[in-house]
C-alpha positions as CSV (number, residue, x, y, z in Angstrom):
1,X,122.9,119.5,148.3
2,X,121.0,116.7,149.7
3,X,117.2,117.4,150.0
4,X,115.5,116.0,153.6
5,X,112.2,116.4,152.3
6,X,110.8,113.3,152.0
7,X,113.0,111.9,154.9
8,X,110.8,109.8,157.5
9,X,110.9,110.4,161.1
10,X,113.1,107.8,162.6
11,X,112.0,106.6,165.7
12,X,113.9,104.0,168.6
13,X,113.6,101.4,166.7
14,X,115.2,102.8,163.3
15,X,118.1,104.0,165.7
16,X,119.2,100.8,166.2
17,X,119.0,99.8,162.5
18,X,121.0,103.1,161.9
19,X,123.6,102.1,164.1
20,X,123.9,98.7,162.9
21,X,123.9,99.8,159.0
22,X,126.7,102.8,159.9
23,X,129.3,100.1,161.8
24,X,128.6,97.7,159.0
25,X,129.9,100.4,156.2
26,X,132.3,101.4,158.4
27,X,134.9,100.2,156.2
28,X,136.1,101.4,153.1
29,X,135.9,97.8,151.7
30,X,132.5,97.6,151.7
31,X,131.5,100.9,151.0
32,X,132.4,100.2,147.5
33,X,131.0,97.0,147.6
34,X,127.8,98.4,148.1
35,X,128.9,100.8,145.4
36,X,129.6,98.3,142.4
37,X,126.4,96.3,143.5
38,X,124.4,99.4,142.7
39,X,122.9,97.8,139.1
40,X,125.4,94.6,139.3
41,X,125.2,91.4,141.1
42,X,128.4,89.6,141.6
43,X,129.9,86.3,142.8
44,X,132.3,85.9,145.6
45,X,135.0,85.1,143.1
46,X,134.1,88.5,140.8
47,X,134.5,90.6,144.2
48,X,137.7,89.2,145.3
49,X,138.8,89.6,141.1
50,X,137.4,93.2,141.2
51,X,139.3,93.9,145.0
52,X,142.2,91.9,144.5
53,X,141.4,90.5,147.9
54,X,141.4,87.0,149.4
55,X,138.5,85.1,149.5
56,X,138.1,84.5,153.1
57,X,138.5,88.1,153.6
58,X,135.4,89.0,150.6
59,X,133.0,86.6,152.1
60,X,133.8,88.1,155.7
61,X,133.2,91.6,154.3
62,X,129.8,90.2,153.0
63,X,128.9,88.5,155.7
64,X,128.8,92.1,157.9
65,X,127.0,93.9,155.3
66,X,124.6,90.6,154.9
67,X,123.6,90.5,158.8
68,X,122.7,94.8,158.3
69,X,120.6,94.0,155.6
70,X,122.8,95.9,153.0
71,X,123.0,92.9,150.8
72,X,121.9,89.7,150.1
73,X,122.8,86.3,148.7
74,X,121.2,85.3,145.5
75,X,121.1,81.6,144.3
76,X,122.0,80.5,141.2
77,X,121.9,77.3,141.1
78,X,124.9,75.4,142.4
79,X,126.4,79.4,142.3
80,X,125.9,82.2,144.8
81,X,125.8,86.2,143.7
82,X,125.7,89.3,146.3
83,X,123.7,92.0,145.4
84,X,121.4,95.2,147.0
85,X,118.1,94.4,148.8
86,X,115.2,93.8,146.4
87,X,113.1,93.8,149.3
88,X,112.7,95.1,153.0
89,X,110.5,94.1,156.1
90,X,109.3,97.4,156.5
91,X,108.8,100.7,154.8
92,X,111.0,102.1,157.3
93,X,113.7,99.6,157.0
94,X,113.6,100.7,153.3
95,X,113.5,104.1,153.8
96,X,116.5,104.2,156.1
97,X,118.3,101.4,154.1
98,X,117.6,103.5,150.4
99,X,118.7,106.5,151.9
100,X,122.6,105.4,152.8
101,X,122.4,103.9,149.4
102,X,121.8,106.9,147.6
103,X,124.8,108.6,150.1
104,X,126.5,105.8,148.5
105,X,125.6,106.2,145.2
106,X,127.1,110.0,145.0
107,X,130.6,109.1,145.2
108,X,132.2,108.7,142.2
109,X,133.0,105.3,141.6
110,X,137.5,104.5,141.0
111,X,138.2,104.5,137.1
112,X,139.8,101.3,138.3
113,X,137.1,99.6,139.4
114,X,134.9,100.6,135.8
115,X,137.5,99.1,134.3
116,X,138.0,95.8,135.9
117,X,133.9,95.4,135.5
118,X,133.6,96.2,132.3
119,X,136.7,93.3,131.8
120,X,134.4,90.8,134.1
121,X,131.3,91.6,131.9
122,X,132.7,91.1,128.8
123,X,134.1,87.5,130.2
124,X,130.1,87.1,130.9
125,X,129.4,88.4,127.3
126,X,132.5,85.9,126.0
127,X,130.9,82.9,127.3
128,X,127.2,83.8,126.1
129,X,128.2,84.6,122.6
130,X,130.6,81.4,122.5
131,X,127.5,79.4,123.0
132,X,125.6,81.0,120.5
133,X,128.4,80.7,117.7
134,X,128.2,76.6,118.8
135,X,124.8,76.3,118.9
136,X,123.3,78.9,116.1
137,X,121.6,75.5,113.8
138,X,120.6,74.5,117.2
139,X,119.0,77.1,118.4
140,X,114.7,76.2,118.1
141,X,115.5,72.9,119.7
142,X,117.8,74.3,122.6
143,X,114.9,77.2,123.5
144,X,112.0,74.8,123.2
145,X,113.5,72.8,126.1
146,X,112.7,75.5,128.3
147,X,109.4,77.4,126.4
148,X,108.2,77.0,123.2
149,X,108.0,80.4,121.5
150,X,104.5,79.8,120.8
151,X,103.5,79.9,124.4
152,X,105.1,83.5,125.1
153,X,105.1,85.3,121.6
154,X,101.8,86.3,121.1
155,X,101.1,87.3,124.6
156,X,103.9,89.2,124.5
157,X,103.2,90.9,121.0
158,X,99.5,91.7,123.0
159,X,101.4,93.5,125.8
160,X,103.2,95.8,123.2
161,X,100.0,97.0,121.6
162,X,98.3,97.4,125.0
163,X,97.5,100.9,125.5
164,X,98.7,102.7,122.5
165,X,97.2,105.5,121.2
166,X,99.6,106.0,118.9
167,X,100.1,105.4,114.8
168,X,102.3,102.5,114.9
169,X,102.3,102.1,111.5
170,X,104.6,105.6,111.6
171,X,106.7,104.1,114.6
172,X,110.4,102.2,114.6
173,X,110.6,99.4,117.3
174,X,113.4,97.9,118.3
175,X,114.1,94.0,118.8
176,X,117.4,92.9,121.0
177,X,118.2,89.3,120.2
178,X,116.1,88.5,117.7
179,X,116.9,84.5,117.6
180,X,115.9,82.8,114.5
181,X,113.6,86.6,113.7
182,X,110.2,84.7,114.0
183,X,108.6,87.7,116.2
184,X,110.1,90.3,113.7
185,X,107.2,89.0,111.4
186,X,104.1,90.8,113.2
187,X,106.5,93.6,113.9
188,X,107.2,94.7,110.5
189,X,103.8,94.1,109.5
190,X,102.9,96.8,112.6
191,X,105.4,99.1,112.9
192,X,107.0,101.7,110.1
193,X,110.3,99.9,110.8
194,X,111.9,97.5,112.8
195,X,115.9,97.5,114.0
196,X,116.8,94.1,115.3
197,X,120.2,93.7,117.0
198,X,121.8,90.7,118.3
199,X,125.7,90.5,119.6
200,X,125.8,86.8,117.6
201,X,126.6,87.1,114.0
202,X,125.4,83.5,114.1
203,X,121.6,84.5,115.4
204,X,121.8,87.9,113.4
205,X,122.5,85.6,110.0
206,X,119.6,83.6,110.8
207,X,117.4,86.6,111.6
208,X,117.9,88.1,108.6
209,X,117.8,85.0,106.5
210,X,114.4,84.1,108.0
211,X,112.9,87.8,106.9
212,X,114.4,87.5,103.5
213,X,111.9,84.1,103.0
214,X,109.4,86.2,104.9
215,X,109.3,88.9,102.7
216,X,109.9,91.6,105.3
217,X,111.9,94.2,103.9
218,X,111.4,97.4,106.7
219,X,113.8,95.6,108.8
220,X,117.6,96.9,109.8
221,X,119.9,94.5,110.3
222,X,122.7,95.4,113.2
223,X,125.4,93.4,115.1
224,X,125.5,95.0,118.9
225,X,123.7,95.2,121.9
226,X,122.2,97.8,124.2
227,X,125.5,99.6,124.9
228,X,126.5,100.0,121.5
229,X,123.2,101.2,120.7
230,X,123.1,103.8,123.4
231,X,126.7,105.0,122.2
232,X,125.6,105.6,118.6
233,X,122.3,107.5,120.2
234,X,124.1,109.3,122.2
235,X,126.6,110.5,119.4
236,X,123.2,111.2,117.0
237,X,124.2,108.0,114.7
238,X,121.2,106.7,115.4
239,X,117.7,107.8,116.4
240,X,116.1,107.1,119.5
241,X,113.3,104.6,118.9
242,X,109.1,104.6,119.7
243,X,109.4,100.4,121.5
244,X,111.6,98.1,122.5
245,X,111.4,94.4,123.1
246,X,113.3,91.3,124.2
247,X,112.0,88.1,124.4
248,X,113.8,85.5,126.6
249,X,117.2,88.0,126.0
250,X,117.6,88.8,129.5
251,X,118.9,85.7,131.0
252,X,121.6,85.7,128.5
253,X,123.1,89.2,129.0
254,X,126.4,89.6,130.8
255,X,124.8,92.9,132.9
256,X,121.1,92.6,132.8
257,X,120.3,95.6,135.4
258,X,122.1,97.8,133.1
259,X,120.2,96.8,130.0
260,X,117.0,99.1,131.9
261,X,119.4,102.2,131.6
262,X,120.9,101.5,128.3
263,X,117.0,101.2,126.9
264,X,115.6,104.3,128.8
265,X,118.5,106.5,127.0
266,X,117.4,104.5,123.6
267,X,113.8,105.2,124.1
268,X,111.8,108.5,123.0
269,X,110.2,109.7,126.5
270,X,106.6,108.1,126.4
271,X,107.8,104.9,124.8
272,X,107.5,101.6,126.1
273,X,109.7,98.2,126.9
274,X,108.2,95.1,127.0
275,X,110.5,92.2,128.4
276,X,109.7,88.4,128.0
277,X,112.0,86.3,130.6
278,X,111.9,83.8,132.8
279,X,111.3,83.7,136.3
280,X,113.8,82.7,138.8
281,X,114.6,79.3,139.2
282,X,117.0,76.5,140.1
283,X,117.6,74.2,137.0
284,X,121.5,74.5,136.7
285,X,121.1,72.3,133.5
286,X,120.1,75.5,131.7
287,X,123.2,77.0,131.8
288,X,125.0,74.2,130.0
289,X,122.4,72.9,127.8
290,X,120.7,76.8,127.0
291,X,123.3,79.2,127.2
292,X,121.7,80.4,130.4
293,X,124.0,83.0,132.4
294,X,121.1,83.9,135.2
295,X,118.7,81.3,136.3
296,X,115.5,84.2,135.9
297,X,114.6,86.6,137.3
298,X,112.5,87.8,140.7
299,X,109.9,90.0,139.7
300,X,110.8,92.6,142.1
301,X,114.4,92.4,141.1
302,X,113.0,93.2,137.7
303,X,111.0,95.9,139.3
304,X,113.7,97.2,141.2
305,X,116.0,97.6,137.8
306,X,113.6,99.1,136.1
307,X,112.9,101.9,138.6
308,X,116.4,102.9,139.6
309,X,116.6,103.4,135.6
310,X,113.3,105.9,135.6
311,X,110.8,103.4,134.1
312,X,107.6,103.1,135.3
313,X,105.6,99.7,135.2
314,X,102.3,99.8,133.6
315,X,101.5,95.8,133.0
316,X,102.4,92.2,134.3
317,X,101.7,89.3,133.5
318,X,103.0,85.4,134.8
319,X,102.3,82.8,132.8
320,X,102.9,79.1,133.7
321,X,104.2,76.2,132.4
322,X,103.7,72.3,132.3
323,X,107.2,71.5,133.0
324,X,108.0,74.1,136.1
325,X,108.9,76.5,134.8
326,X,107.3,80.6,134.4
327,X,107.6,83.4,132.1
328,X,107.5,86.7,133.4
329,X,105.9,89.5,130.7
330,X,106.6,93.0,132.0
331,X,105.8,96.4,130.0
332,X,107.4,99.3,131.1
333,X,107.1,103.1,130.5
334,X,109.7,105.8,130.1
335,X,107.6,108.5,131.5
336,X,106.6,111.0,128.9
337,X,108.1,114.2,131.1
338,X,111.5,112.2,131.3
339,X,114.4,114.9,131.1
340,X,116.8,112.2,130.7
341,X,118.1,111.3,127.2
């Protein structure tokens, strides 16, 4: 049963918005367009893959559901991806927009279509990890053309400690791509234990190399992601975990809204994730020359992720740099009622 509670008044105004929104979805088509884009984004060519459907025909569909404000085109690059609103002109306009989402959202989305995203995902994850395999010796030198680690790490390791109360010396963190495992240094010499997992046996070699000369021996080695991670959790192979981090992970990850819900199972309620990443911008050389899938991040498509997930933010910070471009630091807090596992 749908509650009405919290519903807003809709006045003349919103009528027409109404209207407008309920002719665009009046089609089949795009209601499960709006359904896959729930925590995807997606390119024209995915959409017509995913529909079997013609181009012309996909980028009609979109165009409807673009001119009601149901989705919206996001740049990347010399590319263009479809996805949900991040943001509205009005609270109203959100309110209204949100709730024929969330009618949406309650139909069970075809077995057909899980399949056939999980198969363009793992294309996404083909060509990330290919790069990685390629570039493993190359790795410092390929990062640093973007951001030296230096100018994110430690700012990022301050975010982590921010506001805890806690004994982190009895805590487990966990560290998704790791890269060469220079940040697993000040975590293992704070927290109890440290899992680092990386989806390159390439990077996960050098991770664990570089903590052997370090010393570090409270770290567990793993070769996964978030998903993998989640499904051992959720069978009780492995234990849910006090932290998280990733540190300029995210733009490399074949599904990055659905690396918020993977973490929130992963995370004990109360527990925090801190992500480092960039923000959104338009250099298409990153993709070749850095592995790049997404060209950043918006912070209020960040935001957004993290929400529909059940995270609440608790810091931000932006910091800039000399050659254009700016890292986004984000911590954010499973709350410590959280029901969800």
């Amino acid at each position: 049963m749908i509650s009405t509670s919290k519903v807003e008044p809709i006045n003349c105004g919103d009528i027409h918005l109404l209207s407008q929104a309920l002719k665009a979805c009046g089609d089949p088509l795009r209601l499960q367009i709006l359904q896959v884009l729930q925590f995807e984004t997606f390119g024209v060519l995915e959409l017509t893959q995913l529909f079997n459907t013609k181009q012309s025909g996909m980028s009609h569909h979109l165009k409807v559901l673009s001119q009601s404000s149901l989705v919206e085109a996001q740049r990347e690059g010399n590319a263009v991806f479809y996805r949900r609103p991040v943001s509205f002109d009005s609270q109203r306009v959100k309110s209204t927009t949100e709730q024929l989402f969330s009618l949406v959202d309650q139909c069970p989305l075809d077995q057909s279509l899980q399949d056939k995203i999980k198969c363009i995902q793992e294309q996404r994850a083909v060509q990330s990890q290919a790069f990685f395999s390629r570039n493993a010796d190359r790795f410092h030198e390929q990062q640093e053309l973007i951001a030296k680690h230096s100018l994110y790490a430690q700012a990022s390791f301050e975010l982590l400690l921010q506001e805890q109360r806690a004994n982190l010396a009895e805590q487990t963190i966990i560290e998704f791509g790791p890269g060469e495992g220079h940040f697993l240094r000040p975590l293992s010499e704070t927290y109890k234990s440290v899992i680092a997992i990386d989806n390159s046996q390439d990077m996960l070699n050098k991770a664990r190399a570089f903590a052997l000369s370090e010393g570090l021996n409270n770290i567990t080695f793993e070769l996964g992601d978030t998903h993998s991670y989640k499904n051992l959790c959720n069978k009780n192979e492995r234990p849910q975990v006090d932290a998280a981090v990733m540190n300029m992970v995210l733009h490399h990850v074949p599904a990055p809204a659905q690396i918020f819900i993977d973490v929130y199972a992963i995370l004990k309620p109360g527990s925090s994730l801190v992500i480092c990443d960039l923000a959104h911008h338009n250099q298409e050389w990153a993709r070749e020359s850095c592995g790049d899938l997404w060209l950043g991040f918006e912070a209020q498509e960040l935001l957004s992720w993290a929400e529909r997930a059940g995270f609440i933010e608790e810091k931000n910070a932006f910091i800039g740099l000399r050659n254009g471009f700016q890292i986004q630091l984000r911590k954010f807090i499973k709350p410590i009622n959280s029901s969800i596992n």
